[in-house]
N, C-alpha and C positions, 0 to 999 in steps of 0.2 A: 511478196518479198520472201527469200529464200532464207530460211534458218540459218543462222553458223553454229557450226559444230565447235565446241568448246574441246580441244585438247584433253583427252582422257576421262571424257562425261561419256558415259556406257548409253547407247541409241540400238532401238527396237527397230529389225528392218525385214520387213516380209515374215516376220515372227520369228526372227532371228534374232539375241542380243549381240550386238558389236563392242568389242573390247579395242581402244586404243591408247596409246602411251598417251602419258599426260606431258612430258618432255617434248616429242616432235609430233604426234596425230597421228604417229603409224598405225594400222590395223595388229594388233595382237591376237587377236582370234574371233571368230563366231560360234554360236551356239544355239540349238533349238531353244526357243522358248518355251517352259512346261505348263502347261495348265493345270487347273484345278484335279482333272481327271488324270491327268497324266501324274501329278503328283502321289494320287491316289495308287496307282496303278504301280508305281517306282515302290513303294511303301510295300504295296503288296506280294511284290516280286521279291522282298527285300525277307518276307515273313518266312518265306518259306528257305529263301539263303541261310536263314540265321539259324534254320533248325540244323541245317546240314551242319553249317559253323560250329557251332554249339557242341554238334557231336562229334567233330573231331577233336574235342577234349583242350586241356591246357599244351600238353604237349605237340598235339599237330596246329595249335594256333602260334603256340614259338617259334614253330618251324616255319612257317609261312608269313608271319612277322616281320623274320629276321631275314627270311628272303626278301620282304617289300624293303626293309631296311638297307642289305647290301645293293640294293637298282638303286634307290637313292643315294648310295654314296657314292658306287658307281658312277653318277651320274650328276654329280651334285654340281658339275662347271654348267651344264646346260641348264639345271634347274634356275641356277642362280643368274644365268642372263634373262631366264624365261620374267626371274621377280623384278630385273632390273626394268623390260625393257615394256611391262605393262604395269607397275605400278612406281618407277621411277628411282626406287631404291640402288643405291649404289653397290655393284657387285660383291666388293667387300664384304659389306653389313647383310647382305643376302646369303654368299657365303657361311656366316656367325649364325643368322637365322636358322639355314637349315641343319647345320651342325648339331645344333641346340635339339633341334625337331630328330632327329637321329638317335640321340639320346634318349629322348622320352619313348620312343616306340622299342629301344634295347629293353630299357627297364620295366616298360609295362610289361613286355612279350615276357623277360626272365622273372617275373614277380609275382603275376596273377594267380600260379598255382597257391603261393605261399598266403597269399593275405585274404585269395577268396575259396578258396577249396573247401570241401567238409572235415572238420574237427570234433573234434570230445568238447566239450563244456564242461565247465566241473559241478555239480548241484552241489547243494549246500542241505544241511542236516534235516530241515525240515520236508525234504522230495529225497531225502539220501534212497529210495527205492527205484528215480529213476536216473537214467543218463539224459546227459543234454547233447544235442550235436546241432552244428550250425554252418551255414554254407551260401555263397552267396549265387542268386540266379539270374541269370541275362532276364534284359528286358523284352528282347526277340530281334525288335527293329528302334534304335534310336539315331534323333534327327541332330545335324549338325548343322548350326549357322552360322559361317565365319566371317570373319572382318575380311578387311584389304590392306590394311596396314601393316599384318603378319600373316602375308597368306599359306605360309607352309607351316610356322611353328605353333601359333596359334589354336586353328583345326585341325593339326595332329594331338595337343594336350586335349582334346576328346575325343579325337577319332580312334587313333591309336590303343586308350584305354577301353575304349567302349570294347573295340575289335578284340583285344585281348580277354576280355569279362565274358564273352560269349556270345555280343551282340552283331549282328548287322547294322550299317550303317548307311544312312541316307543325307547327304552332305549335300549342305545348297552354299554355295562361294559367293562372296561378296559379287554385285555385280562389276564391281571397278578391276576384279583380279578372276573370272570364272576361268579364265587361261590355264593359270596354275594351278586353280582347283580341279580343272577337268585332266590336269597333266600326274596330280598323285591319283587319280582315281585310277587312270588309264597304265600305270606303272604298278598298281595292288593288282591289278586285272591280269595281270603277265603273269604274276605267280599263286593266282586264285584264280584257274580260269574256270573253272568246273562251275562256281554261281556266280551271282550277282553279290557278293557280300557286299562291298562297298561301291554305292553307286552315286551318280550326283544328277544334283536339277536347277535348270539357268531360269535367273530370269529376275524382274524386279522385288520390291515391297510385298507385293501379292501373292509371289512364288513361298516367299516366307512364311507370310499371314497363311497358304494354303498346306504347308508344309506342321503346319502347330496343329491343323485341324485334319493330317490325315488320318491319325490313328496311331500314331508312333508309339513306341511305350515311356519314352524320356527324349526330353529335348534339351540340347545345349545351344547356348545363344553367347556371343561377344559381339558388342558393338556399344552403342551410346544409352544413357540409362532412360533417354523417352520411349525409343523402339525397346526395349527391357519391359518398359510397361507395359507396351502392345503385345508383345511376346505371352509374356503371363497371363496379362486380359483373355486372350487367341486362346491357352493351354487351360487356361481356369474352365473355360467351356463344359470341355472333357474331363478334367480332374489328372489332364496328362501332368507330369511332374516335371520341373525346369530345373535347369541349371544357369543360373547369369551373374556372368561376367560385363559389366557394363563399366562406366567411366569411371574418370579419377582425377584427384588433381595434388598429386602426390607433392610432399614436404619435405625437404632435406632440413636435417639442425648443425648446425656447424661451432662446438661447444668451446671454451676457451682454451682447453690443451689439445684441440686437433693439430693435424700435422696438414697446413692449412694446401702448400703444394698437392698432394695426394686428394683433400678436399676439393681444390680446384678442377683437379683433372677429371675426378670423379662426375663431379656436378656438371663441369659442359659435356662430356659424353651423355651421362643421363638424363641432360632437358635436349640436346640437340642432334644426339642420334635419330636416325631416318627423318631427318629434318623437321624432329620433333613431335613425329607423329608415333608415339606411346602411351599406351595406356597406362603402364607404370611409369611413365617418363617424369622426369623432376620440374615440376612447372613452378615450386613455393623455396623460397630459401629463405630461413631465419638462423642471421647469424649472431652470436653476441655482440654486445661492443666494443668487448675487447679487443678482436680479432675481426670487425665488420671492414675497416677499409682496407687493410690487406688483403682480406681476402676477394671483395669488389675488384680490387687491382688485378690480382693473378688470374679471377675467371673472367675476366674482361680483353686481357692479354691473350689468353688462350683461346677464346669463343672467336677473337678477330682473326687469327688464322686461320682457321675454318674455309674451305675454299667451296662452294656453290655452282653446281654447273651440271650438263645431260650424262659428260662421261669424264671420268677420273677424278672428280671432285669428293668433300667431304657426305657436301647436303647436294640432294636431288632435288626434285619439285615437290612438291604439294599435289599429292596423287587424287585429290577430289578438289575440285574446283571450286567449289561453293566452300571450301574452308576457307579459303581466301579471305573472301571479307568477313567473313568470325576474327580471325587473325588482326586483322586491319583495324578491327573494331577495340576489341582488346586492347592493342599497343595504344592508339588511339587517348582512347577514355584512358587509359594509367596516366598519360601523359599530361590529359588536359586535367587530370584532379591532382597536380602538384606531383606526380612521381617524376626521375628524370632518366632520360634513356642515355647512360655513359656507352652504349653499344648498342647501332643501329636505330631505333626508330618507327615512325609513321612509313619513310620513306623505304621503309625494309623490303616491303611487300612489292616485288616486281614478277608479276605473274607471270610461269607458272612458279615461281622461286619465293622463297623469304630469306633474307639473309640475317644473320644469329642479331638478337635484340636483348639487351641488358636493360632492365629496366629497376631504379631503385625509388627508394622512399616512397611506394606506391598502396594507397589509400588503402585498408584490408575489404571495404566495403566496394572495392572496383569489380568491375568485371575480370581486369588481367588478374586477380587473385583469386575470386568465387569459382570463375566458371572456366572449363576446362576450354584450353586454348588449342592443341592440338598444333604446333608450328616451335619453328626455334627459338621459343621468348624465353624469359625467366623475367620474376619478383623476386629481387633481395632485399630484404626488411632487417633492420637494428630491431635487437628484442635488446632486455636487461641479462635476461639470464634463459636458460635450459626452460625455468617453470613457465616464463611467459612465451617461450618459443612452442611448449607443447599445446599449452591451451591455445597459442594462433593456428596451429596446427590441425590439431583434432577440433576449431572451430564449424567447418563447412562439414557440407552432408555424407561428401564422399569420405571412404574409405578404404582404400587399395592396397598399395604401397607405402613406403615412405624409406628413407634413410636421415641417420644418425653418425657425422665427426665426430669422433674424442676420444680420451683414453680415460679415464678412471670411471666417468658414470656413462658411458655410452650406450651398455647393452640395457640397463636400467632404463635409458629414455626412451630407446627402442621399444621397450614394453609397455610403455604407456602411451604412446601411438597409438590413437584409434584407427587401425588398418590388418588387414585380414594377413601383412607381411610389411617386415623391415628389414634391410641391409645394414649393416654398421661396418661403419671404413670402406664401404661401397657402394656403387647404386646399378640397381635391378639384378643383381646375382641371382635373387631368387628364383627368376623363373627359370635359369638353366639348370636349377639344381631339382633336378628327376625323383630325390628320395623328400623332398616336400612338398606339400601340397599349396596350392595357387588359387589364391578368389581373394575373394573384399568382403567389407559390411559396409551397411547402410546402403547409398545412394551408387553406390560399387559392385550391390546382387550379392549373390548368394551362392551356397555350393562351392564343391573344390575339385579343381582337374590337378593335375601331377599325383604321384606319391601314393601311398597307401589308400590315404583318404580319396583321389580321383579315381584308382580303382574301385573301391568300396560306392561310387558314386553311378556306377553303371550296371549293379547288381540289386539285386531285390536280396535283401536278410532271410533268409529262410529257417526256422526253428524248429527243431522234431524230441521231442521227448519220447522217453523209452523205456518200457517197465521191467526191471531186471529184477524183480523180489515183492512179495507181499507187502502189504503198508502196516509197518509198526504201527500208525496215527493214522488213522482209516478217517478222511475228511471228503474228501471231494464223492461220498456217496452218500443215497439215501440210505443206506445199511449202520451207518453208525450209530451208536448208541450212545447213552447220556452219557455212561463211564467212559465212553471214547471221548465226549467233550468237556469232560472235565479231566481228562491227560492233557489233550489243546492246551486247555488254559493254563493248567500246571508246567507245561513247555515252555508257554509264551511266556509266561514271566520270568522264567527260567532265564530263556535265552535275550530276553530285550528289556528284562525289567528293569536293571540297573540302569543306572546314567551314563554310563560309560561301558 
């Protein structure tokens, strides 16, 4: 009996991966498959790029930056069919994505000199003999593993900073989007052609798993927090250092003086953008009960407009097929434990499609609240107030995202959100915002791409002291003498003896 090919399920053919839309089955591209050695070898080409890299300083990686920068904008109507037409997203939001990914490589390229460069330190009285200086150092060669969810904005929030910090980069694309992955590599190449800086390698689970044990000097991972574990297992080997970005199952709180309108609109973009498939995306809604059935009303109204379809619609498909029945599952069980679906349903899931599902009064111990759904759902739950909205909140493992309605203690609640990032009066702003940095706690990983701190995350600290004067307090030699240690001691009480 002949296999059927699943719409947009990535297939191995003569050692080739095949990329096809999840929408119609079209062929999106092929690609060699890389082996163990081959990844080895990618890594290794990669070592000696990044020294070249390296040394064309802050300034000639600006410049070559922001040349990869203007081809992508350039170029960004093609890019954005290229997202639509092999991972299903609708050109629009594709458009938004790269936009967003433009952004982050402006600011890493114009930022890097400033947050990683060599500086003064300032020593403090008791080394007042030397100087401090301090400077951050590329890792040489670091590995990128992207999702397929965000295939351009995503793997640029590391690639982009890595590139800028002085490293080479070896990027392995989801298998469901290698398309787009191989299409920014082959657009840095245009105006980097002299090495290999940034290079990429196809292929499945394996390509990954071989890609943690080539040798790299830091690896970046986004995907789901199991493969997170595999990732670090794979890196732990080595003592190679990770960066992860894994799941979430982010909360909006909707407090009783929100401006529930603006609430609403908020909330169905941020559970049912790219047809739900976000990792900051709003999968939890606890709203008071002040303002619970109004506001059930207005995103229930809005989510039903929402139009579903291959082209010109709101929501695409469901770019991995096997989410399907995760999805199915979820709606499901919410349903059969007393929660009620005032929007969509069991019957939502018309593959490859979900169509937006509202689902309320739904049990906190269910699947559609615990575990990350990835589809156009949402839980809206009655809480009493803000304090019992948090703690349903910050119940579960993840910790990503979140957002926060209201006006007087808003940014307050935000705070107490156990999530590595919150919106207030909006949802998911954060990640287009370039001057913050971006990750979770807990079951969400670890580590920060955007911002100062994602800079700061692709460099080694390097510390150098420096003797500009003899040592008033002669310590760090065998040469001192007893009257040098009882000055010591006469200092140290001096300077820290007090309480205060």
């Amino acid at each position: 009996m002949t296999a059927v090919h699943v719409p947009g399920t990535p297939t191995i053919s003569a050692g080739h991966l095949i990329s096809t839309s999840p929408a119609t089955g079209a062929e999106a591209g092929r690609f060699p498959v890389a082996t163990e050695a081959d990844v080895r070898a990618v890594v290794d080409r990669g070592r000696a790029a990044g020294e070249w890299w390296a040394g064309l300083g802050f300034a000639g990686r600006q410049d070559r930056l922001q040349r990869w920068r203007g081809v992508l904008a350039r170029r960004i109507e093609e890019l954005a069919e290229l997202v639509h037409v092999e991972g299903g997203k609708p050109v629009g939001d594709a458009v938004v994505e790269i936009l967003t990914a433009l952004e982050h490589v402006d600011w890493a390229a114009r930022n890097a000199r400033r947050v990683l460069g060599p500086r003064r330190v300032r020593s403090r009285l008791i080394l007042a003999e030397f100087t401090g200086h301090l400077e951050y150092q590329p890792y040489g060669v670091v590995g990128v593993i992207g999702p397929w969810n965000y295939p351009v904005f995503t793997p640029i929030g590391s690639t982009a900073y890595a590139l800028a910090a002085g490293n080479a980069v070896v990027f392995k694309p989801s298998e469901y989007t290698p398309a787009v992955g191989q299409w920014l590599v082959d657009r840095f190449a245009e105006v980097v052609p002299e090495h290999p800086v940034l290079q990429a390698v196809h292929g499945l689970g394996d390509v990954g798993a071989a890609l943690c044990r080539s040798g790299v000097g830091k690896l970046a991972f986004t995907g789901s927090t199991a493969t997170a574990r595999k990732v670090m297992a794979a890196c732990a080997e080595t003592l190679t250092p990770v960066l992860l970005e894994a799941g979430g199952k982010d909360a909006m709180i909707v407090d009783a003086d929100a401006d529930l309108d603006a609430a609403a609109e908020a909330c169905v973009w941020g559970a049912m953008t790219n047809a739900g498939q976000t990792c900051i995306g709003i999968e939890r809604v606890y709203a008071v009960d002040q303002v619970f059935d109004a506001f059930v009303e207005k995103v229930t109204a809005k989510a039903s407009r929402l139009t579903v379809g291959p082209e010109g619609a709101d929501l695409g498909p469901i770019t991995m097929p096997s989410q399907l029945d995760i999805i199915r599952r979820h709606i499901s069980d919410g349903v059969a434990r007393g929660g009620r679906a005032v929007l969509g349903g069991p019957d939502a899931v018309q593959p490859p499609y979900v169509h937006p599902t509202v689902l309320v009064d739904v049990p906190e111990d269910s699947a559609a609240v615990r575990e990350e759904t990835f589809g156009p759902t949402l839980t809206v739950n009655r809480v009493r107030d803000v304090d019992e909205a948090v703690q349903r909140a910050n119940a579960l493992s993840y910790g990503l995202g979140g957002s926060v309605f209201g006006r007087k203690r808003a940014v307050a609640v935000a705070r107490r959100l156990r999530s590595g990032m919150a919106s207030v009066n909006s949802t998911l702003t954060f990640a287009g915002m370039s001057t913050l940095p971006f990750g979770g706690v807990g079951e969400s990983g670890f580590g920060r791409i955007h911002g100062e701190d994602g800079l700061r995350e692709f460099g080694r600290a390097k510390s150098i002291t420096k003797r500009r004067a003899r040592s008033l307090l002669p310590a760090m030699t065998f040469e001192r003498t007893p009257a040098d240690v009882a000055r010591l001691v006469k200092v140290a009480k001096l300077m820290y003896g007090r309480g205060r």
